[in-house]
TORPA-4810 file (N, C-alpha, C, O; in nm, 3 decimals):
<nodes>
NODE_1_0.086_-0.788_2.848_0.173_-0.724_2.749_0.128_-0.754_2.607_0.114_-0.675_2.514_X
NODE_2_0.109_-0.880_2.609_0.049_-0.911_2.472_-0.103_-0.820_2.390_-0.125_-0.801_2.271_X
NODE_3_-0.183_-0.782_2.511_-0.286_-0.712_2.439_-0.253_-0.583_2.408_-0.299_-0.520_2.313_X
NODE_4_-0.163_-0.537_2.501_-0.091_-0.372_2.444_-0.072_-0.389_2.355_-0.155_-0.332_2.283_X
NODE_5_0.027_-0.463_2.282_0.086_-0.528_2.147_-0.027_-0.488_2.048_-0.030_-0.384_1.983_X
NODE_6_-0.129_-0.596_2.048_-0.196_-0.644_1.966_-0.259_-0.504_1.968_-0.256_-0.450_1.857_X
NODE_7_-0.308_-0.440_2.051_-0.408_-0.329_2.079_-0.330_-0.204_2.001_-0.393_-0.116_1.943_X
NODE_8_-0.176_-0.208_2.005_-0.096_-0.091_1.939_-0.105_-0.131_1.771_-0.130_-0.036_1.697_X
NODE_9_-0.091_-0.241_1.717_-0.083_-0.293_1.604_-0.221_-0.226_1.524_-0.220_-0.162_1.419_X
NODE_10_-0.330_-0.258_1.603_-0.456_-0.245_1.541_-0.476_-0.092_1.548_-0.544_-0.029_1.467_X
NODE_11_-0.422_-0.051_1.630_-0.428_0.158_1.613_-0.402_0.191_1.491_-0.457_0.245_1.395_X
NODE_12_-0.274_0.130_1.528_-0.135_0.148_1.425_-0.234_0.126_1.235_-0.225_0.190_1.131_X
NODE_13_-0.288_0.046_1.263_-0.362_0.007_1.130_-0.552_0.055_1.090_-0.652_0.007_1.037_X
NODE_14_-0.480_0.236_1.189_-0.649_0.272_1.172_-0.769_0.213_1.269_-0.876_0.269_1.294_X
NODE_15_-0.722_0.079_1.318_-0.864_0.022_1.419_-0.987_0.002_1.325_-1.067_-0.082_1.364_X
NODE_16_-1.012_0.057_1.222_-1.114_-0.006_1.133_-1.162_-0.183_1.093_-1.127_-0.274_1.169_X
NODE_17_-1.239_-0.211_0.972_-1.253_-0.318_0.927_-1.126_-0.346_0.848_-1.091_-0.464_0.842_X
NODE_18_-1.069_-0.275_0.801_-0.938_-0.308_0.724_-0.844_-0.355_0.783_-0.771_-0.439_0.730_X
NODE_19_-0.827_-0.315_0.897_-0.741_-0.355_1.031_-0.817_-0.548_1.062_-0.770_-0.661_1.068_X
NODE_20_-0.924_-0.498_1.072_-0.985_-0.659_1.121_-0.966_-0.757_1.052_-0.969_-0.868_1.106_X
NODE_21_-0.939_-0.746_0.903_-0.896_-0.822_0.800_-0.756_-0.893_0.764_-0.730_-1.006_0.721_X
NODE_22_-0.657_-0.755_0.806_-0.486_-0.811_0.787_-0.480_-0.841_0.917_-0.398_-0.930_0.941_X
NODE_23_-0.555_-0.788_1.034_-0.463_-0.910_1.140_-0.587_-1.040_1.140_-0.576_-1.084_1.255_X
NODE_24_-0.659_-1.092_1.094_-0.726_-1.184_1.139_-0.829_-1.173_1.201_-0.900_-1.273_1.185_X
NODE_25_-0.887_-1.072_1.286_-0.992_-1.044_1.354_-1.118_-1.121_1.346_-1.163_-1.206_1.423_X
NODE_26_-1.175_-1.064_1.215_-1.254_-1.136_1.153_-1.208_-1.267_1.045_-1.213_-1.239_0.925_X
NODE_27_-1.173_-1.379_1.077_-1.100_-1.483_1.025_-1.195_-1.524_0.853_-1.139_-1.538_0.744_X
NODE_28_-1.357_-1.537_0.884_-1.399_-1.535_0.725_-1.377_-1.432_0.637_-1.371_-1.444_0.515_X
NODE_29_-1.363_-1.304_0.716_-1.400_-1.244_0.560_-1.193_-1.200_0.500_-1.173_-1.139_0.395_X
NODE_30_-1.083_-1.245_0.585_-0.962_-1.265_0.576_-0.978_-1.385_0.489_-0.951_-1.372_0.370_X
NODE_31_-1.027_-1.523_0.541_-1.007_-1.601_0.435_-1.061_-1.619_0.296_-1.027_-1.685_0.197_X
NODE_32_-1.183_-1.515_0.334_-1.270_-1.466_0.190_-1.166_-1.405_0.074_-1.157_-1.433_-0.045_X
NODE_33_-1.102_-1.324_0.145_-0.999_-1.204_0.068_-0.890_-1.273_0.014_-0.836_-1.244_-0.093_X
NODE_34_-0.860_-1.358_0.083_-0.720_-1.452_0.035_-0.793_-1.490_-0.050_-0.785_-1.419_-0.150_X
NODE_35_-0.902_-1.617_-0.063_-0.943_-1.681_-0.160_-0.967_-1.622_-0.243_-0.944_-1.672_-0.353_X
NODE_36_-1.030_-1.471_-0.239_-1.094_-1.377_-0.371_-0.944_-1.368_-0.482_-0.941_-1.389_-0.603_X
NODE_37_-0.828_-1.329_-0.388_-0.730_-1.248_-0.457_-0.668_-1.403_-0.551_-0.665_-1.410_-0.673_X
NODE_38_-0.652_-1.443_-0.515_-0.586_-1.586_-0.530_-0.644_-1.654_-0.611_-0.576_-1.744_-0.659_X
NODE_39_-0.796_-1.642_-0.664_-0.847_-1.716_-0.771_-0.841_-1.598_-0.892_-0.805_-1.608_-1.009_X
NODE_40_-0.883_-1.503_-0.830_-0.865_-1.381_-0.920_-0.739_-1.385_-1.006_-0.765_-1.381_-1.126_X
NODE_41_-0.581_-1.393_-0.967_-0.453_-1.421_-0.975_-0.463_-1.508_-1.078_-0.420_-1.490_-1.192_X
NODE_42_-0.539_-1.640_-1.020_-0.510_-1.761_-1.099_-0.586_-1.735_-1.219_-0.552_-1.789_-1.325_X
NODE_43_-0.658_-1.679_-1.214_-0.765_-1.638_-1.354_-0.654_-1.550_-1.494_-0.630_-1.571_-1.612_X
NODE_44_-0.620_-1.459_-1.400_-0.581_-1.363_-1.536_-0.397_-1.411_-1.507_-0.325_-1.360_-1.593_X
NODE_45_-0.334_-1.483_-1.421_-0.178_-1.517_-1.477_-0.177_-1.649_-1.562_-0.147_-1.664_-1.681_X
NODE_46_-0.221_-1.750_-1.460_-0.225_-1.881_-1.485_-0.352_-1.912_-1.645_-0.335_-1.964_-1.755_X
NODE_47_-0.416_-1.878_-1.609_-0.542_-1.881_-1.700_-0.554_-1.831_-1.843_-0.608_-1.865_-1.948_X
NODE_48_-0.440_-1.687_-1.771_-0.460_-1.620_-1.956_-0.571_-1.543_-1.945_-0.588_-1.489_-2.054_X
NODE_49_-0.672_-1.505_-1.852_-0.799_-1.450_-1.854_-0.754_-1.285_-1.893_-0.647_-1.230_-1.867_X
NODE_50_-0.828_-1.250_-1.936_-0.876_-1.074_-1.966_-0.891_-1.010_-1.873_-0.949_-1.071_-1.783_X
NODE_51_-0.857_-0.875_-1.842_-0.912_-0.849_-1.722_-1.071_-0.734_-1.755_-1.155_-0.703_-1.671_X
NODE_52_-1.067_-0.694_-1.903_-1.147_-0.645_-1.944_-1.315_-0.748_-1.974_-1.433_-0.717_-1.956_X
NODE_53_-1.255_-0.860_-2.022_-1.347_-0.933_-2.043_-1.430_-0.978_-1.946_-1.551_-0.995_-1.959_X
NODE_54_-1.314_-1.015_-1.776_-1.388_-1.076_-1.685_-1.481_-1.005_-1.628_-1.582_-1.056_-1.578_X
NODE_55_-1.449_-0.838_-1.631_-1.532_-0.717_-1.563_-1.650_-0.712_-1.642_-1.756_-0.679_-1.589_X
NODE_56_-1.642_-0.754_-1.813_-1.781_-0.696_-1.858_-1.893_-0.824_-1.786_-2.000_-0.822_-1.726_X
NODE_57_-1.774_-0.953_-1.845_-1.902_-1.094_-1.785_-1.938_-1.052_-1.638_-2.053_-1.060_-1.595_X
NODE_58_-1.853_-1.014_-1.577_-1.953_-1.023_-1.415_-2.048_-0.917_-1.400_-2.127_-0.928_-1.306_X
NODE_59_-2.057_-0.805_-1.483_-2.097_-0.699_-1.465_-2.270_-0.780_-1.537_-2.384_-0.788_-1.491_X
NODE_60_-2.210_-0.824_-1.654_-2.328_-0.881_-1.728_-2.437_-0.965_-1.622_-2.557_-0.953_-1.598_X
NODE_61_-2.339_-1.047_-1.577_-2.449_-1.165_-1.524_-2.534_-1.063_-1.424_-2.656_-1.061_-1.412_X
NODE_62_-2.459_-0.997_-1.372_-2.477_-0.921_-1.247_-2.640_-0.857_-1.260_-2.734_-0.863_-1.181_X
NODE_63_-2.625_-0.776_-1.434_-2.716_-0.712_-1.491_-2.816_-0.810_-1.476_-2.909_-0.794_-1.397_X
NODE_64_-2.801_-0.931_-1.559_-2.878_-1.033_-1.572_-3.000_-1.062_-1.441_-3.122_-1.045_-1.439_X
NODE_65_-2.921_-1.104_-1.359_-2.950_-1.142_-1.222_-3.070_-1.040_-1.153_-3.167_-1.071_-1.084_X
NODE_66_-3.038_-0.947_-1.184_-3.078_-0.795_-1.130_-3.233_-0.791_-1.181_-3.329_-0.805_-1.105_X
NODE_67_-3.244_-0.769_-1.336_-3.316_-0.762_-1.420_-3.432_-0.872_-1.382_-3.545_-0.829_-1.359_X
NODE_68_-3.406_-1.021_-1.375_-3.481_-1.083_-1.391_-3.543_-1.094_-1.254_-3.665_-1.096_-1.243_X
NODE_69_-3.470_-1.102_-1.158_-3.542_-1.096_-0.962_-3.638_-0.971_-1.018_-3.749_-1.000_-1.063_X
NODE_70_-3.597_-0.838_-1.016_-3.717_-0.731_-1.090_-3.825_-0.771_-1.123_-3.932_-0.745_-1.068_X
NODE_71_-3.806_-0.857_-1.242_-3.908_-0.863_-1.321_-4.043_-0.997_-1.276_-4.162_-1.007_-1.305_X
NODE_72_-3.952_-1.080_-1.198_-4.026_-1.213_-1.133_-4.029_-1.137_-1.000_-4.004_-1.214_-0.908_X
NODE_73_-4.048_-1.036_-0.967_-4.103_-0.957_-0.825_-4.164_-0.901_-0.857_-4.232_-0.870_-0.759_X
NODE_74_-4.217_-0.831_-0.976_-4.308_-0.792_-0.993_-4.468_-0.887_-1.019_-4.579_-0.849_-0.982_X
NODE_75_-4.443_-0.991_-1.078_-4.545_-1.049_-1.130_-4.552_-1.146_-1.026_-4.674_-1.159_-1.030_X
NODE_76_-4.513_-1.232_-0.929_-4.470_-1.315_-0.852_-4.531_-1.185_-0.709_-4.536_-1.225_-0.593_X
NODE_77_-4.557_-1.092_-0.732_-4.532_-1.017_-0.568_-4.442_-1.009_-0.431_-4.469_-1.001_-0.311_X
NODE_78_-4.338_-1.014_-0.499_-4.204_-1.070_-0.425_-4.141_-0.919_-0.439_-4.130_-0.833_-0.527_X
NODE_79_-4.105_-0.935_-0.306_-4.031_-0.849_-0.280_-3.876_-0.770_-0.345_-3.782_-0.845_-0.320_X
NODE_80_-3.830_-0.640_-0.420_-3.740_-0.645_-0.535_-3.571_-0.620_-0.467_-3.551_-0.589_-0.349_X
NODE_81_-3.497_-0.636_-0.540_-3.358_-0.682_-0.520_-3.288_-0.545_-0.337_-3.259_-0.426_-0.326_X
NODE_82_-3.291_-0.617_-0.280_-3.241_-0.531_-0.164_-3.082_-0.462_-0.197_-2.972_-0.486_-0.147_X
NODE_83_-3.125_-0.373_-0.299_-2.996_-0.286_-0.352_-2.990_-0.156_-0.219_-3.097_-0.117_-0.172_X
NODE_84_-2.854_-0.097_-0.166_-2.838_-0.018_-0.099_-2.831_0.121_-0.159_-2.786_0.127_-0.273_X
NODE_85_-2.860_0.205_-0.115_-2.846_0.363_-0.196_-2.704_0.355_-0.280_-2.586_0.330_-0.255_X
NODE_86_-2.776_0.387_-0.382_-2.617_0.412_-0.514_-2.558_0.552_-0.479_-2.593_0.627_-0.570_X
NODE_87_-2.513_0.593_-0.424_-2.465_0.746_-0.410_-2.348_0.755_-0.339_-2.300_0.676_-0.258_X
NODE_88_-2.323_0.818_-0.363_-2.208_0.865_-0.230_-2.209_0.975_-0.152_-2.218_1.092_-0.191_X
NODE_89_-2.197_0.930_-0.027_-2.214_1.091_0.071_-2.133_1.128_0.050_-2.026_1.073_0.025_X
NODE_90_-2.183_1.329_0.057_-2.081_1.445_0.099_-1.954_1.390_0.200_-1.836_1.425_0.199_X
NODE_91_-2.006_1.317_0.264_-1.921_1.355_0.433_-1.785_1.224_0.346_-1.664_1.236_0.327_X
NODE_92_-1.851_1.146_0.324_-1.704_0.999_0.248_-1.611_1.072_0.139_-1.490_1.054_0.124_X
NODE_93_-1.727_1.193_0.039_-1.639_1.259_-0.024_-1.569_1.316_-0.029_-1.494_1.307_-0.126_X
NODE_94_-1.545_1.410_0.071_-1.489_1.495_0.172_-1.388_1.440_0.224_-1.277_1.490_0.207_X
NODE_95_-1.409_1.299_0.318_-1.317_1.243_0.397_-1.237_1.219_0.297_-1.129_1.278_0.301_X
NODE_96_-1.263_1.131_0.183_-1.121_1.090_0.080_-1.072_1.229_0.002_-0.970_1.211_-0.065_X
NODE_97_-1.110_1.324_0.000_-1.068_1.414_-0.059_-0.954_1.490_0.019_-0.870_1.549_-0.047_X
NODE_98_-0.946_1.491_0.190_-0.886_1.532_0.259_-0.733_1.441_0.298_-0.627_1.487_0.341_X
NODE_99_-0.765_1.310_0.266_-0.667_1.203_0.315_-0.603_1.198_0.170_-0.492_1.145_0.175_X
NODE_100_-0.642_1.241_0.034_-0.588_1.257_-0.102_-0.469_1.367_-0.042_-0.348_1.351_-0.023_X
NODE_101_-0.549_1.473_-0.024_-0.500_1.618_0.021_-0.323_1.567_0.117_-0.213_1.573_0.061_X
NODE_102_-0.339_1.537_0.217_-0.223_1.498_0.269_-0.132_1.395_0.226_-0.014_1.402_0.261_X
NODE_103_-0.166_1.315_0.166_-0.050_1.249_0.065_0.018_1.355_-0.022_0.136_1.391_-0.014_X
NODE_104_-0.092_1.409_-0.124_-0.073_1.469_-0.221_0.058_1.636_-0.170_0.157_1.679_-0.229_X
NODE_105_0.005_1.671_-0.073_0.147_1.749_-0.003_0.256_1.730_0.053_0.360_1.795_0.045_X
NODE_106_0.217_1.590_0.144_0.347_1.508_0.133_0.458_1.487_0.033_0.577_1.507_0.053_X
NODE_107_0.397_1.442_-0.084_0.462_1.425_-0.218_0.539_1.517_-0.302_0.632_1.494_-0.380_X
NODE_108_0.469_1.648_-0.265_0.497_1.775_-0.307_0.589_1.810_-0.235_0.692_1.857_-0.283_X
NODE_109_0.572_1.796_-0.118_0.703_1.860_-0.003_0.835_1.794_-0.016_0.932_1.856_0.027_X
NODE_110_0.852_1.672_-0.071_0.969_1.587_-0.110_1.016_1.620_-0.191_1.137_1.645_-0.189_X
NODE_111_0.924_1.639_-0.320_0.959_1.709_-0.479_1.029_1.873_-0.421_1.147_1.897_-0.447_X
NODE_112_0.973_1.940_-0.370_1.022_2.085_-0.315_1.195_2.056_-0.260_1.293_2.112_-0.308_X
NODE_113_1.197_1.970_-0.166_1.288_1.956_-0.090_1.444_1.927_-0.200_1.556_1.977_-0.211_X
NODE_114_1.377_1.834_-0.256_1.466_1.787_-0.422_1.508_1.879_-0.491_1.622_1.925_-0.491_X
NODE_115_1.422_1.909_-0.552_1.404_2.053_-0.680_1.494_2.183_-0.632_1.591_2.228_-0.693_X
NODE_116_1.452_2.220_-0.538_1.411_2.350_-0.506_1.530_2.356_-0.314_1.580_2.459_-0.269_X
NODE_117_1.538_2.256_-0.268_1.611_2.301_-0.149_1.727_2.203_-0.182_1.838_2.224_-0.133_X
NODE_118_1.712_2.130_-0.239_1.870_2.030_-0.275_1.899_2.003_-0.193_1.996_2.062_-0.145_X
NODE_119_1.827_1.881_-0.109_1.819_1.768_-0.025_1.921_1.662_-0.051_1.855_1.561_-0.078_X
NODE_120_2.052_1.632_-0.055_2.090_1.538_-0.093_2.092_1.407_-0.017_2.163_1.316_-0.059_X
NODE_121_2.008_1.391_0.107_1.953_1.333_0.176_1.841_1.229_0.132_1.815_1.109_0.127_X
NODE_122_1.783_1.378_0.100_1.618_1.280_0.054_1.627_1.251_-0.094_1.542_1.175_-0.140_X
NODE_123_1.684_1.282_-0.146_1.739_1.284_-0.272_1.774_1.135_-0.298_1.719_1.051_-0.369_X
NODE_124_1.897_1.129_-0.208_1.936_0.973_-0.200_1.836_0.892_-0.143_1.830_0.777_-0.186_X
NODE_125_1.767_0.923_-0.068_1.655_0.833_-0.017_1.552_0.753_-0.111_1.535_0.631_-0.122_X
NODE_126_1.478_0.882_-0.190_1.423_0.830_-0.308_1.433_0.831_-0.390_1.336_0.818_-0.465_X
NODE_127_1.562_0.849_-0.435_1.643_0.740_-0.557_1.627_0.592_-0.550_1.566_0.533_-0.639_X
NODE_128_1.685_0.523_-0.436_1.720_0.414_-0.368_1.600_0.369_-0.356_1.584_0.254_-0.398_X
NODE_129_1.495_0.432_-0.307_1.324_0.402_-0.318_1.304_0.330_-0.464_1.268_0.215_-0.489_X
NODE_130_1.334_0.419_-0.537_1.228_0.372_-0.689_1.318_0.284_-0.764_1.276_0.193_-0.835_X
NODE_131_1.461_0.314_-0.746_1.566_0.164_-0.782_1.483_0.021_-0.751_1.426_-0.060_-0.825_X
NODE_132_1.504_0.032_-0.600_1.437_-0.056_-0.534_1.312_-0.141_-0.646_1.316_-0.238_-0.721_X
NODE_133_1.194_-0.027_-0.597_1.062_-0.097_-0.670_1.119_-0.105_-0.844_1.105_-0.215_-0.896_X
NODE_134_1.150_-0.051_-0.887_1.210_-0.063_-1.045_1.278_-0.170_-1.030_1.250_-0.255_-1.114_X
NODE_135_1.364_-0.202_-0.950_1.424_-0.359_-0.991_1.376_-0.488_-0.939_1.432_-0.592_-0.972_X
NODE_136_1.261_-0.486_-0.849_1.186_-0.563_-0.793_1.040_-0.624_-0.910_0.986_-0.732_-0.934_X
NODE_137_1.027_-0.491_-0.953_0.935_-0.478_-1.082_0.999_-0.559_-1.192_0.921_-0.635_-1.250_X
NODE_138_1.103_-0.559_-1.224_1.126_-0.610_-1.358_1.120_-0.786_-1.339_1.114_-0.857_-1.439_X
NODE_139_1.123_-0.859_-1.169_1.089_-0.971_-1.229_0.932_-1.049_-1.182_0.901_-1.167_-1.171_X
NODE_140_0.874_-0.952_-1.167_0.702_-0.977_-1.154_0.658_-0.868_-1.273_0.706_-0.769_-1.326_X
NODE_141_0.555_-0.935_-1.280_0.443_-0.765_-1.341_0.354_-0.736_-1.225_0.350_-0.781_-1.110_X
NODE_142_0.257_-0.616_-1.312_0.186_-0.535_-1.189_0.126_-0.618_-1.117_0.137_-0.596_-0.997_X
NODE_143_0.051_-0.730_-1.154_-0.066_-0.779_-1.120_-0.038_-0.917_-1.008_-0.126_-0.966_-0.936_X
NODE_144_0.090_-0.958_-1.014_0.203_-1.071_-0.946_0.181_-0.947_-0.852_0.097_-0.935_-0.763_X
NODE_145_0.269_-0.866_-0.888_0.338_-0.732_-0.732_0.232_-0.765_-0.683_0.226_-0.854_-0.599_X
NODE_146_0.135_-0.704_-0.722_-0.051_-0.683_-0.629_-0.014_-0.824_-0.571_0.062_-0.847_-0.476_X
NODE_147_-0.046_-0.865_-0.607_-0.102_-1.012_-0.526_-0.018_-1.090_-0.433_-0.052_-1.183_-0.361_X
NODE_148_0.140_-1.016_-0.453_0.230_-1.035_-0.343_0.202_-0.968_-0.248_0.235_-1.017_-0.140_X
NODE_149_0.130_-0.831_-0.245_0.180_-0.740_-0.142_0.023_-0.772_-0.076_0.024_-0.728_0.039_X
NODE_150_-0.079_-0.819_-0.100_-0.191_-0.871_-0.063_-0.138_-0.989_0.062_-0.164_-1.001_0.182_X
NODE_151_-0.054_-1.062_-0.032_0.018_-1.208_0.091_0.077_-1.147_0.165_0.034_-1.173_0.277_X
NODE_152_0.191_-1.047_0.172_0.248_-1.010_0.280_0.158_-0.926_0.337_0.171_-0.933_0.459_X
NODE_153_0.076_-0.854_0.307_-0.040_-0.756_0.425_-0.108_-0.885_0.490_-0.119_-0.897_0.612_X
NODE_154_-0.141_-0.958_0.422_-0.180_-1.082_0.526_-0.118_-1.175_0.595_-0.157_-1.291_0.610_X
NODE_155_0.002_-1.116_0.649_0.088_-1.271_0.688_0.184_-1.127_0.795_0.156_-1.120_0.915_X
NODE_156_0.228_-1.086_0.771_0.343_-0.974_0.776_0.270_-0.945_0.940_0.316_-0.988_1.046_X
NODE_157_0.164_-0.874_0.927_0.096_-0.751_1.062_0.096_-0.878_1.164_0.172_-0.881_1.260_X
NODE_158_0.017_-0.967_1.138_-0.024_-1.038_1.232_0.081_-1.150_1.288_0.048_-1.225_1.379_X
NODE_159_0.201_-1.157_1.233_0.321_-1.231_1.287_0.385_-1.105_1.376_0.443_-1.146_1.477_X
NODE_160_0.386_-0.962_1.359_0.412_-0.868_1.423_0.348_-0.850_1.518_0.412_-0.842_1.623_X
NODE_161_0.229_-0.839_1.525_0.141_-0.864_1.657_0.152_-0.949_1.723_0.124_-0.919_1.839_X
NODE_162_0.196_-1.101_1.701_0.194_-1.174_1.790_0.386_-1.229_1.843_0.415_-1.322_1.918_X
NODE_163_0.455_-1.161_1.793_0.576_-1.150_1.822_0.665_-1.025_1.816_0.782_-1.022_1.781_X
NODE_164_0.580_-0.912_1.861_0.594_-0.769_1.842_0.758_-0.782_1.926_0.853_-0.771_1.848_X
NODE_165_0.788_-0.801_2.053_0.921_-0.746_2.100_1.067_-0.814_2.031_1.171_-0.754_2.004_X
NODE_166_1.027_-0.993_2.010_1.196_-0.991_1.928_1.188_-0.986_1.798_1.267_-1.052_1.730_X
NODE_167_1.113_-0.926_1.753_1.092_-0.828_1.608_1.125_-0.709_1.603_1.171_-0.658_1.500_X
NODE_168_1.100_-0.630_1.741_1.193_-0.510_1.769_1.299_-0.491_1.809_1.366_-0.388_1.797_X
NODE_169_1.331_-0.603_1.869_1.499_-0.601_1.916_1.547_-0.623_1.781_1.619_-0.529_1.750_X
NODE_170_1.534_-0.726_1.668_1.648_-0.777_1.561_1.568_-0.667_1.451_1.614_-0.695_1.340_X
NODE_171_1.459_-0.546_1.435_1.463_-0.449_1.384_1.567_-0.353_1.429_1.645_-0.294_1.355_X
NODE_172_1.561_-0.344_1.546_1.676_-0.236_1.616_1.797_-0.264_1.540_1.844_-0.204_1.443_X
NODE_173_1.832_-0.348_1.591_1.961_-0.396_1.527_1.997_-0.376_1.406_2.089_-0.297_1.383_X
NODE_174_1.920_-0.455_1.284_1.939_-0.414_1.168_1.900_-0.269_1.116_1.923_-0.243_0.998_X
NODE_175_1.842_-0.174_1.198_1.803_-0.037_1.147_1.972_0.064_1.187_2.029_0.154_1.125_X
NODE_176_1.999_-0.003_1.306_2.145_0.062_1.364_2.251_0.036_1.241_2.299_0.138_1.192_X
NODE_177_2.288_-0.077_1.190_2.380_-0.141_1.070_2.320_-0.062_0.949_2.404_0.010_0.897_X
NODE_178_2.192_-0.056_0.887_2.196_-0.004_0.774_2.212_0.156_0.763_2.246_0.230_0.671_X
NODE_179_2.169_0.180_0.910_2.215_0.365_0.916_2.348_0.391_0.929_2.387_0.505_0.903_X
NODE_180_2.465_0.264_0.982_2.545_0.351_0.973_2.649_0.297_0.838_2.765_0.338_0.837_X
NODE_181_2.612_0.223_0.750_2.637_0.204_0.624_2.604_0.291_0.545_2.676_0.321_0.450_X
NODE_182_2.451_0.365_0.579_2.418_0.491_0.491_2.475_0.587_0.520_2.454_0.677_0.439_X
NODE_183_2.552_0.620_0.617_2.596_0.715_0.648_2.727_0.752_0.618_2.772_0.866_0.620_X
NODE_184_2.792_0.637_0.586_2.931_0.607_0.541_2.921_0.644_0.376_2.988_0.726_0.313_X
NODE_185_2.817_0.558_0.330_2.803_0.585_0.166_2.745_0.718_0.111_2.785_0.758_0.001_X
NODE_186_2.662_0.781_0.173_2.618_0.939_0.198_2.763_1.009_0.177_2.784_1.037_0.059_X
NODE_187_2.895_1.050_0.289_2.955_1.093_0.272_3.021_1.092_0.198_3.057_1.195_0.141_X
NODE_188_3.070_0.958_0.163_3.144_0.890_0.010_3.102_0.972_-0.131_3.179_1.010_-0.219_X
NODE_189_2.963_0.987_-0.125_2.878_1.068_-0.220_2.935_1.189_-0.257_2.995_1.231_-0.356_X
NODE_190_2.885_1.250_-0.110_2.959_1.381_-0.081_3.071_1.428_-0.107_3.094_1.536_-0.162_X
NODE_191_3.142_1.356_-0.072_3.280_1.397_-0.103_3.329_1.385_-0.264_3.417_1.464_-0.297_X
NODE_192_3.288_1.310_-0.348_3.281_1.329_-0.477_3.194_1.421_-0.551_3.202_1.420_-0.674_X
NODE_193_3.122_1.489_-0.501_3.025_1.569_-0.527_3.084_1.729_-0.512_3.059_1.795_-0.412_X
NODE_194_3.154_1.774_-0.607_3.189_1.920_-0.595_3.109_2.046_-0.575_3.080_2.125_-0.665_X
NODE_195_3.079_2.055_-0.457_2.967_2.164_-0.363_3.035_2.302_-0.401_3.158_2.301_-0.412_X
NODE_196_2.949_2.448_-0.426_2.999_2.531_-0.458_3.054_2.622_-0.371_3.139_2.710_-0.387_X
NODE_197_2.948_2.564_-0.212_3.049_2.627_-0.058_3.186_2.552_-0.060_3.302_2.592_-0.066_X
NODE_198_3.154_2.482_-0.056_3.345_2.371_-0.054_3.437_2.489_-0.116_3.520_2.552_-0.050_X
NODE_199_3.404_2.513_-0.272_3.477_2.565_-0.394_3.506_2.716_-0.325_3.617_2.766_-0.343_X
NODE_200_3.430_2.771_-0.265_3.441_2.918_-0.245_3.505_2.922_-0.105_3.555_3.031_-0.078_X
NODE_201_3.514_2.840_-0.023_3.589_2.794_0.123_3.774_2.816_0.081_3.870_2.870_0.135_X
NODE_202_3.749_2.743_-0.036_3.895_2.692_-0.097_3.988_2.779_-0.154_4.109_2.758_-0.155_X
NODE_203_3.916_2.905_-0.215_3.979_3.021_-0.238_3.966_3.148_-0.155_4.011_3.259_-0.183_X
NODE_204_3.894_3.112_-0.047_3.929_3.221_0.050_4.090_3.205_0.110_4.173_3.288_0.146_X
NODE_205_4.089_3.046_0.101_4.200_3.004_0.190_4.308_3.040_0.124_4.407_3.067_0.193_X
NODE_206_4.316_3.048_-0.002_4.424_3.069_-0.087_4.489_3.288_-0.089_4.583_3.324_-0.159_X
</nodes>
């Protein structure tokens, strides 16, 4: 049962290298990523660092580094910097252009639903959405958020994978309680909400 689990988790997360990373798979280059994000963090919160400044220095040394292996491979007969093709394929361009594509209508189809079909459903949904991140936001900044949601992608999947069923039972549970609280406060809405079928119901009756 446990490898179904683990085996649904990692679907669930694409099955790629990205997947191999938040659950652990590959354990160095997970602890690489923690350590990257986490000194990174400590650099520009704790530190006071730039984030403009740190990009030109690494870019610099980078140059540096580059330049001089070049130039001592040439005269030295040494072999020059094993750089990979700078380009990007059609086919990667394509692929992110298509996975843009379905967000990007997703997003649109919500806005439609709002605007244009008067969803007071989804309406309330993502209201309550951007409350949410808007008041979560005001006591981190961007760069805290990032580096929280880095710790929970790394901690979060892989406690789910390895305790996937009473994570679904006490999800069940709490998904049953907050739906039928929303459902109570939905109508509450509603009913203060003067609908123009209601209004025209009301003088037929009359």
């Amino acid at each position: 049962m446990e490898k179904s689990h683990r085996s649904s988790v990692h679907r669930a997360l694409s099955g790629g290298a990205v997947a191999e990373v938040i659950l652990w798979r590959k354990w160095t280059r997970s602890a690489a990523f923690l350590m990257g994000s986490t000194a990174l963090w400590f650099l520009f919160e704790m530190a006071g660092y730039n984030l403009l400044s740190f990009m030109s220095n690494v870019l610099l040394l980078l140059i540096v580094i580059l330049f001089c292996w070049a130039k001592s491979a040439s005269i030295l007969n040494r072999p020059l910097p094993p750089l990979p093709n700078l380009e990007i394929s059609e086919e990667t361009s394509v692929k992110a252009a298509d996975e843009m594509q379905v967000w990007v209508n997703y997003a649109l189809s919500i806005a439609h639903d709002i605007a244009i079909g008067g969803n007071w459903r989804v309406f309330l949904k993502v209201a309550t959405l951007l409350w949410v991140i808007s008041y979560i936001g005001s006591f981190f900044n961007f760069l805290t958020l990032i580096y929280i949601c880095v710790l929970v992608s790394l901690s979060l999947p892989v406690l789910y994978d390895k305790y996937q069923s009473p994570i679904d039972d006490k999800l069940s549970v709490a998904y049953n309680i907050a739906r039928i609280q929303y459902d109570k406060i939905y109508s509450l809405v509603l009913q203060k909400i003067p609908l123009p079928l209601k209004k025209e119901k009301e003088k037929k009756t009359e």
